[in-house]
C-alpha beads as a LAMMPS data file, in Angstrom:
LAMMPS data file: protein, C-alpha beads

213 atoms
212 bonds

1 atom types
1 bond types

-500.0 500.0 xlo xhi
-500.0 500.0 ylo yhi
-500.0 500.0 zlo zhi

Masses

1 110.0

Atoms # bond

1 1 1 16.413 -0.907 9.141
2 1 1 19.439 -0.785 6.531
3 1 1 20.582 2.548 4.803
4 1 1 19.322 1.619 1.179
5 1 1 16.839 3.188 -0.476
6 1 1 13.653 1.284 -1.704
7 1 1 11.866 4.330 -3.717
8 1 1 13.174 8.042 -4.113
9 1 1 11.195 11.174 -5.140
10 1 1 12.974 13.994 -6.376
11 1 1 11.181 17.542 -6.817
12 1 1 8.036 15.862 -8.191
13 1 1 5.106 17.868 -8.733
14 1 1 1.734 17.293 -9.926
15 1 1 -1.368 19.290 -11.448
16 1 1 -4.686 18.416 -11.838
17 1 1 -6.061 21.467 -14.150
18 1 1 -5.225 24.642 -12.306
19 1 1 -4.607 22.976 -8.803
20 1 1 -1.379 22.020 -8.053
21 1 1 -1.416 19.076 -5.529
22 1 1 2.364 18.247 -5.782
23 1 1 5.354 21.100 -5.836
24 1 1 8.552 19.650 -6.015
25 1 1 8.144 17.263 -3.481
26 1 1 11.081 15.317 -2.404
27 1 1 10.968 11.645 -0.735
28 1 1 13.213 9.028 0.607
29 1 1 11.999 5.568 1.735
30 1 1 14.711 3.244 2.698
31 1 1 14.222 -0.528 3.265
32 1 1 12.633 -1.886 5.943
33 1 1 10.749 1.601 7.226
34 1 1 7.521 1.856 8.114
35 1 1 6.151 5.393 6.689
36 1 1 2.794 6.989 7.426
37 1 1 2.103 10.008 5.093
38 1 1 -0.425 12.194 7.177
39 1 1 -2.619 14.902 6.002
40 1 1 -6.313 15.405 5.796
41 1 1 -8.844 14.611 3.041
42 1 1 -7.696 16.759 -0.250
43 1 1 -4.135 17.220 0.194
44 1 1 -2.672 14.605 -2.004
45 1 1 -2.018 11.551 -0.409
46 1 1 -3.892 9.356 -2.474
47 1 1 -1.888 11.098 -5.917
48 1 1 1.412 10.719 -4.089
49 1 1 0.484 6.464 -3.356
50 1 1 -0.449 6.373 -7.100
51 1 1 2.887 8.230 -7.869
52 1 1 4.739 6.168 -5.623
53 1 1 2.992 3.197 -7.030
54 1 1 4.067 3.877 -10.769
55 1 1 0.384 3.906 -11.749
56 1 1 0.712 7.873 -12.116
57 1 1 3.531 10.017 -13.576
58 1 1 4.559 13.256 -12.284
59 1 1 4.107 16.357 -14.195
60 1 1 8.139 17.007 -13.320
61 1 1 10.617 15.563 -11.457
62 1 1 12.689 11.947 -10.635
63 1 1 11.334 8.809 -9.290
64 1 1 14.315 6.170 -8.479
65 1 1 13.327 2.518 -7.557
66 1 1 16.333 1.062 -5.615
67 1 1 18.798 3.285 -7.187
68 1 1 17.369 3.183 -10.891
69 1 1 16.027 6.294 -12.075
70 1 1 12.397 5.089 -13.410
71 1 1 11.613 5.311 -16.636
72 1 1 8.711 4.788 -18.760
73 1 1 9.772 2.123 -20.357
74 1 1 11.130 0.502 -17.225
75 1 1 8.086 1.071 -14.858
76 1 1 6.009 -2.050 -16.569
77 1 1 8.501 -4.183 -15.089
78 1 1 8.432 -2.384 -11.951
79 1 1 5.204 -2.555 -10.768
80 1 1 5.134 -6.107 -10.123
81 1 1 7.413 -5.631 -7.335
82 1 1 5.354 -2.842 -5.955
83 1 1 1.784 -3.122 -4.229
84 1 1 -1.121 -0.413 -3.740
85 1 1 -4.349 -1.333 -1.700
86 1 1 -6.589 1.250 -2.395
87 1 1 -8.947 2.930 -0.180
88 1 1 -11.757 1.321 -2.006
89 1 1 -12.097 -2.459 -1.869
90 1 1 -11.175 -3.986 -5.041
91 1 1 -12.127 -7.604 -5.820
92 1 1 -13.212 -10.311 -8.396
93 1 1 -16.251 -12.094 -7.505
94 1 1 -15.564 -15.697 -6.011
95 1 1 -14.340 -16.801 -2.867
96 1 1 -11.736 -15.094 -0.779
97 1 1 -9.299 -18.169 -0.720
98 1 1 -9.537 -17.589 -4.493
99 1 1 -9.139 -13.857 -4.230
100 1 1 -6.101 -14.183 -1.766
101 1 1 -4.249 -16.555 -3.995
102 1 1 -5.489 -14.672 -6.902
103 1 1 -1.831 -12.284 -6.965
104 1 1 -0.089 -15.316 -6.864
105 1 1 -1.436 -17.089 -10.139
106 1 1 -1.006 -13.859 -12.222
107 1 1 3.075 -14.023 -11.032
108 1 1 2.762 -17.629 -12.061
109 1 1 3.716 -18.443 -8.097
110 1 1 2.194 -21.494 -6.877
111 1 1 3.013 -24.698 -4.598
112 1 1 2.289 -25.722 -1.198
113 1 1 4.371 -23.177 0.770
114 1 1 2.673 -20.077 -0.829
115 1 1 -0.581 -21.796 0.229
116 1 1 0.255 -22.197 3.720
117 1 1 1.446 -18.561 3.746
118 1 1 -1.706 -17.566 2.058
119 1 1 -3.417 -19.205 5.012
120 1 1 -1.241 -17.828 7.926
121 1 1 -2.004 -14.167 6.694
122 1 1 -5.732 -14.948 6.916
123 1 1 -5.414 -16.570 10.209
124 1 1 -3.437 -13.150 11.083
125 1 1 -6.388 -11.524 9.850
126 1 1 -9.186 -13.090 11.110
127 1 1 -10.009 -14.656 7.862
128 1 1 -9.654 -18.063 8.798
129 1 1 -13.296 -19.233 8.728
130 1 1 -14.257 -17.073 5.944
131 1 1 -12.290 -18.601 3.321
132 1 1 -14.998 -20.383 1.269
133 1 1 -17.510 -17.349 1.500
134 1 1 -18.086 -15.139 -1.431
135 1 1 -16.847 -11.629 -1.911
136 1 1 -20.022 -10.560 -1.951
137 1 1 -21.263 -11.864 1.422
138 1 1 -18.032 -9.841 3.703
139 1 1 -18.997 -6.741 5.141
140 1 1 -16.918 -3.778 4.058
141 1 1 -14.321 -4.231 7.016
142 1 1 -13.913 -8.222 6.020
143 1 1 -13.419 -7.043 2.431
144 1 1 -10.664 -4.460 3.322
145 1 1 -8.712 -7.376 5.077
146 1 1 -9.082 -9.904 2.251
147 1 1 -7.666 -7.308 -0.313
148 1 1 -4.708 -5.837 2.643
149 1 1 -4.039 -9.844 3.337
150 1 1 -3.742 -10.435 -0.763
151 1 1 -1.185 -7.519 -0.712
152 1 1 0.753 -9.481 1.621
153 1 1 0.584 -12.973 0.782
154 1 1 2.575 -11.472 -2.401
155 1 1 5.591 -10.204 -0.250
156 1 1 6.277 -7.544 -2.611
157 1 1 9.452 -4.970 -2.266
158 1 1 7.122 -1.960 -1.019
159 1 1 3.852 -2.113 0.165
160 1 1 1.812 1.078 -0.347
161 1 1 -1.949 1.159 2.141
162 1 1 -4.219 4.449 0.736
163 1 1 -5.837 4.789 4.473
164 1 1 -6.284 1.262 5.481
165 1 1 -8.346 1.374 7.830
166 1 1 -10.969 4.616 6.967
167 1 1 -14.687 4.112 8.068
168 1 1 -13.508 0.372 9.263
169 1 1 -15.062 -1.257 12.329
170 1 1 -13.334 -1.152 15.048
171 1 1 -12.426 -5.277 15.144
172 1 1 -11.179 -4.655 11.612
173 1 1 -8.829 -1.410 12.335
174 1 1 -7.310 -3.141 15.328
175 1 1 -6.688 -7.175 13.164
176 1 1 -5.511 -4.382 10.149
177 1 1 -3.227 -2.544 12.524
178 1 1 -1.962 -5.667 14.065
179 1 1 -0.843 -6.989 10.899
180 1 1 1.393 -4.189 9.366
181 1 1 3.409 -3.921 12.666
182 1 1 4.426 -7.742 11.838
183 1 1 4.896 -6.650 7.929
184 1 1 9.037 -7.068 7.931
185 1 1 9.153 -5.186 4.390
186 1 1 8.981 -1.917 3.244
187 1 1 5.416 -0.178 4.286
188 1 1 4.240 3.044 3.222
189 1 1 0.501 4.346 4.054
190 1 1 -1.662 7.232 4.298
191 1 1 -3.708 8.493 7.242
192 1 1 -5.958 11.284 8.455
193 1 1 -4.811 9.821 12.081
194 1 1 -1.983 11.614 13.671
195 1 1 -2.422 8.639 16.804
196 1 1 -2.714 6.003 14.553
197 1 1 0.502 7.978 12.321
198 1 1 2.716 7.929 15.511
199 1 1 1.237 4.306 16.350
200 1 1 2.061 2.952 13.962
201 1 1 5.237 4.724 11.584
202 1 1 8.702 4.714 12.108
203 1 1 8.565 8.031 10.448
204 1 1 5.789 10.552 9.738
205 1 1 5.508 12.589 6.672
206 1 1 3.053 15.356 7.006
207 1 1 1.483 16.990 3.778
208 1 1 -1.010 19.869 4.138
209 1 1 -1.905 22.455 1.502
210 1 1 1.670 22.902 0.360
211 1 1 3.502 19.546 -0.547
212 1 1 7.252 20.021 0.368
213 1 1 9.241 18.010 2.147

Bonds

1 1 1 2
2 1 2 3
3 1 3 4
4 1 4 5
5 1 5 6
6 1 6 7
7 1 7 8
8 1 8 9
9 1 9 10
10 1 10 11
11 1 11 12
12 1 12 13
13 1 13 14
14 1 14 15
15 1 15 16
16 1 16 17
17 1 17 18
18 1 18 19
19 1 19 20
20 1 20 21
21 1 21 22
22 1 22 23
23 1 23 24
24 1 24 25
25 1 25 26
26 1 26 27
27 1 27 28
28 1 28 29
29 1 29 30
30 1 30 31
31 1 31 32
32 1 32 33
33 1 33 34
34 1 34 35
35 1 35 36
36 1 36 37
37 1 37 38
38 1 38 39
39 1 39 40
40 1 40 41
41 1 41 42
42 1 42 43
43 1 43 44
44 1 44 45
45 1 45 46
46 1 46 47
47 1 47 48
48 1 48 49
49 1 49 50
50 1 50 51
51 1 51 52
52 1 52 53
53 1 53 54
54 1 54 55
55 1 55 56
56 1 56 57
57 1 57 58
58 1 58 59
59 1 59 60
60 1 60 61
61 1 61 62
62 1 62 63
63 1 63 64
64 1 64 65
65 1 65 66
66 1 66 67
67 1 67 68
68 1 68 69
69 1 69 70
70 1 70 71
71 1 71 72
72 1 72 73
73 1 73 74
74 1 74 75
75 1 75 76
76 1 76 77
77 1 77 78
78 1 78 79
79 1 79 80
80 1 80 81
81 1 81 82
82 1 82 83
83 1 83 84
84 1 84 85
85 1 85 86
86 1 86 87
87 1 87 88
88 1 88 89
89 1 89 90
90 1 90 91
91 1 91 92
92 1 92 93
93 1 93 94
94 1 94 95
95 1 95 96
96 1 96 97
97 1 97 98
98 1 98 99
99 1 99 100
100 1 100 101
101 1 101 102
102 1 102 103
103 1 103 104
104 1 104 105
105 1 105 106
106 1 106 107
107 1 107 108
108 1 108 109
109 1 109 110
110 1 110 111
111 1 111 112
112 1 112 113
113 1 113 114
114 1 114 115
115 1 115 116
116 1 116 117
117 1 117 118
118 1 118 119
119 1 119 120
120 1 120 121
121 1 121 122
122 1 122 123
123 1 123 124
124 1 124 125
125 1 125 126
126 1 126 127
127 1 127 128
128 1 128 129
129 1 129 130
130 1 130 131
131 1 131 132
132 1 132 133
133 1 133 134
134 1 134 135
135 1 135 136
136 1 136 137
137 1 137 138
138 1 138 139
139 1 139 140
140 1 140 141
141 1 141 142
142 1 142 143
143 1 143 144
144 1 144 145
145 1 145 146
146 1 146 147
147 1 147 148
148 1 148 149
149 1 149 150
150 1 150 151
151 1 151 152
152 1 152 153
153 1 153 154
154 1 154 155
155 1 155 156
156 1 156 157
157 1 157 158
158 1 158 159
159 1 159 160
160 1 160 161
161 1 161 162
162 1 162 163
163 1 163 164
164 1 164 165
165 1 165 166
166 1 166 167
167 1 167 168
168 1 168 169
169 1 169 170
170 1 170 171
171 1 171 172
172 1 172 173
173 1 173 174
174 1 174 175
175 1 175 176
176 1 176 177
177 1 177 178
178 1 178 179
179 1 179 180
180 1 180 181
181 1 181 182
182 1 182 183
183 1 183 184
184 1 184 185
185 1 185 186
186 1 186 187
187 1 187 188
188 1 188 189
189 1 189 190
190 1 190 191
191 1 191 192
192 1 192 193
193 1 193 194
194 1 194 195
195 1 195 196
196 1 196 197
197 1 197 198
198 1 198 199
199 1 199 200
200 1 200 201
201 1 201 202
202 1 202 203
203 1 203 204
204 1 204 205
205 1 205 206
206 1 206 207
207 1 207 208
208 1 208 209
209 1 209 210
210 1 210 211
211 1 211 212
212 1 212 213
């Protein structure tokens, strides 16, 4: 793991009405670190992923994306090299080879190579014979590995998991788990876990009813 910095946080903080969920929280997460951000249900992981993500601004405070303080004009550009899975499965309808590859055509990315890594991230994940299935017809725990192996099959800078692997089967947790120790980028997730935290994380950020690191 190198000394640079994918994403910074500096004193953010975040409201929603009179609760404050964020007080100047401050972040480093430098490339190639794995990152679990543990805390129970409530306590702000989820906002912090969005934040994180640029899909949410801060109330106050920095954000710096490999050195560049974010702004919003640049964080359009940003967010393509930046990936959230959220905790709920989101998917179009059709076939998970088409859902898989379905990052790809919006970056205009094609060509035999990206295929065959589409297809070595579903073999990773168990996927392999469900390729031609519809969405529809996965169970919940086949869904959450289509939409974690799409995240991946894009390779993007820093890969952000809202609890990956929450109310999963047990043969899905494990393939899940499995995969994002072989992820070579930057990986940042959430847990309620403190096992699966130490597991899996280079580092452990805790947040609890006070968010201050």
């Amino acid at each position: 793991m190198s000394g640079s910095r994918v994403i910074e946080l500096r004193r953010i903080s975040k409201s929603y009405g009179p609760q404050q969920v964020l007080l100047e929280f401050n972040l480093q997460v430098r490339e190639g670190e794995r990152l679990a951000i543990l805390g129970p249900n409530g306590s702000g992981k989820t906002t912090l992923l969005r934040i994180m993500g640029l899909l949410d601004s801060p109330d106050s405070g920095e954000i710096f994306f490999r050195g560049e303080r974010v702004t919003p004009q640049l964080a359009p550009s940003l967010r393509g090299r930046i990936t959230l899975v959220f905790q709920e499965n989101v998917w179009i309808s059709g076939t998970v080879r088409e859902n898989l590859l379905l990052g790809l055509s919006f970056r205009g990315a094609g060509g035999e190579e990206i295929r065959l890594r589409a297809l070595q991230i579903a073999e990773r994940l168990g996927l392999q014979t469900l390729l031609e299935k519809k969405m529809w017809q996965l169970s919940g725990g086949e869904q959450k590995r289509v939409c974690i192996a799409r995240a991946l099959v894009l390779e993007p800078e820093l890969l952000l998991l809202d609890e990956p692997t929450a109310w999963l089967d047990r043969k899905s947790s494990s393939l899940i788990e499995e995969a994002l120790k072989k992820v070579e980028g930057t990986v940042v997730f959430s847990t309620t876990d403190p096992v699966q935290a130490k597991r899996l994380a280079d580092r452990v950020v805790r947040l609890g009813y006070r968010l201050t690191v």
